[in-house]
C-alpha positions in Angstrom: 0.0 0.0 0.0 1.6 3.7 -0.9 1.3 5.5 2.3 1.1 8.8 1.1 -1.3 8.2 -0.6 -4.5 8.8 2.1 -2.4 12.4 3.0 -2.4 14.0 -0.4 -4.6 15.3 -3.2 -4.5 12.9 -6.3 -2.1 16.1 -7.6 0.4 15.6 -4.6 0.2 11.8 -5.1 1.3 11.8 -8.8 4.6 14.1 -7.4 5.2 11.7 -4.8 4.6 8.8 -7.2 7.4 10.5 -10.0 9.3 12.0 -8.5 10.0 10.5 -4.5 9.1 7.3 -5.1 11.1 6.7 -8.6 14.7 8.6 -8.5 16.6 8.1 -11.0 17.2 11.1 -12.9 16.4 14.7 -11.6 13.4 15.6 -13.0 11.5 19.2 -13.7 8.1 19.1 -11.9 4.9 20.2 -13.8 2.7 23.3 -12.6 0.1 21.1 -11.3 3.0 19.4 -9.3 4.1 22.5 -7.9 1.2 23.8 -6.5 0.2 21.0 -5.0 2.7 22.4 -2.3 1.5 25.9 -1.7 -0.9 24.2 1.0 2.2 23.1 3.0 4.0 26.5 2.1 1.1 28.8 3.8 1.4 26.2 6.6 5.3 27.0 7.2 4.6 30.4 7.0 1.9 30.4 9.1 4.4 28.8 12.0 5.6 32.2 12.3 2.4 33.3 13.6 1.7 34.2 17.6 0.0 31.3 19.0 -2.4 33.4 20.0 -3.5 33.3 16.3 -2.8 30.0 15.1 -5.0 28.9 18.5 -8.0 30.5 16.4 -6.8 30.4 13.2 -7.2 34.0 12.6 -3.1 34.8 11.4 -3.8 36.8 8.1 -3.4 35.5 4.6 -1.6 32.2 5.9 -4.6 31.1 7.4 -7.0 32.1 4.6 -4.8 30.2 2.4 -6.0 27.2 4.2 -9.6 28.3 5.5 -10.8 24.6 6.6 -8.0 23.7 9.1 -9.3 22.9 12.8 -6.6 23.8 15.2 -6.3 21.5 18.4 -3.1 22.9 19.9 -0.3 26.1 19.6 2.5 26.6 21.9 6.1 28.2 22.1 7.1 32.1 22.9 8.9 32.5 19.6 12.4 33.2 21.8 13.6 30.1 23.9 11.2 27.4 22.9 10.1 28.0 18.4 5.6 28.9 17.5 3.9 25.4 17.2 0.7 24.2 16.5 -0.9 21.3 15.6 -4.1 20.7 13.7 -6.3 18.9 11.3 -6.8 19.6 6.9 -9.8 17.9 6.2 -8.7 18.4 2.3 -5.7 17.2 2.6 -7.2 14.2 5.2 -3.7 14.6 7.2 -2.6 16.0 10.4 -0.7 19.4 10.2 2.0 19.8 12.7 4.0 23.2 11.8 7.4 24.5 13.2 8.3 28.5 13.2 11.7 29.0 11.8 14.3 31.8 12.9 15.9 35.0 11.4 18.3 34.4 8.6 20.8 36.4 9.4 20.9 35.3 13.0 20.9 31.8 12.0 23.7 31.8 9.3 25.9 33.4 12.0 24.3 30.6 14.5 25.3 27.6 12.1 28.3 28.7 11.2 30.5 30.2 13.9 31.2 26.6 15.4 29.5 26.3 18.6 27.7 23.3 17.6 28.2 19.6 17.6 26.2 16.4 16.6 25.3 13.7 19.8 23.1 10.9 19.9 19.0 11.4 19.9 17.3 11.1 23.6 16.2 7.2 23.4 13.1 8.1 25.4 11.6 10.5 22.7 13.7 8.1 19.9 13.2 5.0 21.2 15.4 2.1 19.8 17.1 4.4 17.4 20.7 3.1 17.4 23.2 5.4 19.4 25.3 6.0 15.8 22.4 8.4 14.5 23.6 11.5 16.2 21.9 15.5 15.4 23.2 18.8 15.5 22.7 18.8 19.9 20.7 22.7 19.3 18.4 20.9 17.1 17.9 18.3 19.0 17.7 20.1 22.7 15.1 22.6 20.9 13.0 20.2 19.8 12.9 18.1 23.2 10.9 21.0 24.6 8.3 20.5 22.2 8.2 17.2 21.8 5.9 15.8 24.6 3.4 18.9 23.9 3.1 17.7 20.2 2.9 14.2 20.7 -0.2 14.5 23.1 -1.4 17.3 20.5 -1.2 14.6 17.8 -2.5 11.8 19.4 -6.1 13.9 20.4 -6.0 15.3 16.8 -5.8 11.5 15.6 -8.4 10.0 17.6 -11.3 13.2 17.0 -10.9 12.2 13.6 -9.9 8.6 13.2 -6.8 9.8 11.2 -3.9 7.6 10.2 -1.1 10.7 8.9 0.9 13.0 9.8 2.5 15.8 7.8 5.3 17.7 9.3 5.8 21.3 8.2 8.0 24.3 8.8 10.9 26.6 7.5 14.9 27.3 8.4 14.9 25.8 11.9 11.3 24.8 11.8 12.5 22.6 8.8 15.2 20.9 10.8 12.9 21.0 13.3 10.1 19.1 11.5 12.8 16.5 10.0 13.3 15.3 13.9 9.7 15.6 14.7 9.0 13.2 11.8 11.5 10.7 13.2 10.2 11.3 16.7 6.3 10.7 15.3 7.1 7.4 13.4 9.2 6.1 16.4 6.6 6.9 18.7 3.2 6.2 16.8 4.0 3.3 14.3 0.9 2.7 13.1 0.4 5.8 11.4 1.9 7.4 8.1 4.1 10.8 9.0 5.5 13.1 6.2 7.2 15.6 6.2 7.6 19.0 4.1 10.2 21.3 4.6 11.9 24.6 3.1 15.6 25.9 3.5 16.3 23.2 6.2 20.0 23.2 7.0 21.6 19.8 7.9 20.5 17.9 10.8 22.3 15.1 11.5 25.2 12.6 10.1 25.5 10.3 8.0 23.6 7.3 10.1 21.2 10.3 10.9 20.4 10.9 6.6 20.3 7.0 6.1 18.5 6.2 8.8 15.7 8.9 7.8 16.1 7.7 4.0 15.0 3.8 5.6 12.3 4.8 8.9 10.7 7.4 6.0 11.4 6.3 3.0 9.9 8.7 -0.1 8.1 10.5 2.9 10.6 13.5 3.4 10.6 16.3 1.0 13.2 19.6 1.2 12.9 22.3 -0.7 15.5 25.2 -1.4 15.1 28.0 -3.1 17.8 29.3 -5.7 21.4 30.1 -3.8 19.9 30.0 -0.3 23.1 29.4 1.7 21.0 27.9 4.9 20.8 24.3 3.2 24.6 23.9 3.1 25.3 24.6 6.2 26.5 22.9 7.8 28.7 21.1 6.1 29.5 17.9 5.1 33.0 18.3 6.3 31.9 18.8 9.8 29.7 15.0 9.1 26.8 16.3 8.3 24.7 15.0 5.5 20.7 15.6 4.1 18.8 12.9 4.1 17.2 12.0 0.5 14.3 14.5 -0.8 15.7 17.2 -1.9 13.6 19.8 -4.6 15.5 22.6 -5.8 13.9 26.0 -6.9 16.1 27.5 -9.8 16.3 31.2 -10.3 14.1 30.6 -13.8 11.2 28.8 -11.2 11.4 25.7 -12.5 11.7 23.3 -9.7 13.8 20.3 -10.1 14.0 17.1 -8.0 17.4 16.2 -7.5 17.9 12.4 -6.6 20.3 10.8 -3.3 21.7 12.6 -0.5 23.5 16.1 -1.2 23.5 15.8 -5.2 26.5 17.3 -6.5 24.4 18.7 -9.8 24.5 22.2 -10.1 21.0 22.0 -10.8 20.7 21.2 -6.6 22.1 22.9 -4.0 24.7 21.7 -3.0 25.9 22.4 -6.6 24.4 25.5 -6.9 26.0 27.0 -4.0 29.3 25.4 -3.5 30.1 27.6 -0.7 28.6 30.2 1.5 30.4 32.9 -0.3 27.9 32.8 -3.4 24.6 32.2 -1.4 22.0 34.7 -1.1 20.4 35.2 2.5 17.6 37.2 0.9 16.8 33.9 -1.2 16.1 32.5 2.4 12.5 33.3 2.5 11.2 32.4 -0.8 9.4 33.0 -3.0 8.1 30.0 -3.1 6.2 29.4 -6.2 4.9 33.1 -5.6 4.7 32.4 -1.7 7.1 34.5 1.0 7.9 32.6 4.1 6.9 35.0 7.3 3.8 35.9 9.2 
């Protein structure tokens, strides 16, 4: 059975189907393929929202954007502990879980001055995951304080609805963010199908950490960078950090390609694209997104 398949729309399916699923060449995605994303982009965006908003669903054109979602739950103050909130898309039959993301320029200088390294995931929110899969420890220490909240969040939002599937969302640090949440979900509801869609996510985790994501979810992670956004390659491989597979990449003529493998070398990807940090773009950070800009 393709488990995907009761989360999507029939377009989102077909994308999954092509492009996910069958990786063998990178491909251009159609219009039809595209858009089936901007649900999930307004989503991300809408992670940047005060709780107070997302609570009621009342944050502005984000919210619009997706005008039958039933919030259950919102948390976080936006300084110590990232905007949450967890819902339910009748649409898109799925549950929404959604992680705010950071400032760019605050997080470039975050990820790259050093002050980082990677350690092995909590077994009692990871259970049985093998000590070798190790994550950036900020990551991972951020999204401990969440994780409880947005199991229990899931779990009521699953059984109001008699849902089976999850789809993780968020941006920047809410992508990296949503990548561990998506481990954390499987691990800790197995019965149930969690995706995961995310935009400029940096590198999480290490090699184990990318393979072990490419097995537990396979063809059920999707990252997508926009043109010579610097965030995504950072940081770097030659600290033993590596992207897991899933990777779409915006070009600056908005075609979006899906590049195949962990960190694909094609310049038509980004870690091609942006071979260093010295030609990225910050101000490519926040989109657009097939016409949509990440922010509340």
């Amino acid at each position: 059975m393709f488990r995907v398949k009761s989360v999507l729309s029939f377009a989102f399916v077909g994308l999954v189907r092509a492009v996910v699923v069958q990786r063998q060449a990178i491909t251009t995605l159609s219009s039809t393929q595209i858009d089936a994303f901007a649900p999930f982009t307004h989503f991300a965006s809408a992670a940047y929202c005060n709780p107070s908003t997302t609570r009621n669903w009342s944050c502005g054109a984000n919210c619009d954007a997706n005008p039958d979602f039933q919030p259950v739950a919102s948390g976080g103050d936006g300084d110590i502990t990232q905007f949450w909130f967890v819902g339910f898309s009748p649409s898109l039959s799925t549950v929404i879980v959604a992680h705010q993301g950071t400032d760019a320029t605050q997080f470039f200088a975050d990820l790259t001055d050093l002050d980082f390294f990677l350690e092995p995931l909590n077994p009692s929110l990871f259970p049985g995951i093998p000590s070798s899969v190790q994550a950036h420890n900020g990551f991972a220490r951020e999204h401990a304080r969440t994780a409880p909240g947005i199991l229990s969040a899931v779990q009521q939002t699953l059984s109001a609805h008699g849902g089976s599937s999850v789809t993780v969302v968020g941006h920047s640090l809410g992508a990296a963010l949503s990548l561990l949440d998506a481990v954390f979900l499987s691990l800790q509801l197995p019965n149930v199908d969690v995706n995961m869609v995310g935009y400029a996510m940096p590198r999480v985790g290490n090699q184990d950490f990318a393979n072990f994501v490419d097995s537990q979810l396979s063809g059920l992670v999707t990252h997508i960078n926009n043109k010579k956004d610097p965030i995504p390659t950072i940081p770097g491989i030659f600290f033993g950090f590596h992207h897991p597979s899933g990777e779409i990449h915006q070009q600056d003529s908005g075609e979006w390609d899906a590049c195949p493998g962990q960190d694909n070398p094609s310049n038509l990807c980004i870690v091609g694209d942006v071979p260093n940090i010295f030609v990225g773009k910050l101000s490519d950070h926040v989109g657009p997104y097939a016409g949509i800009t990440i922010g509340c």
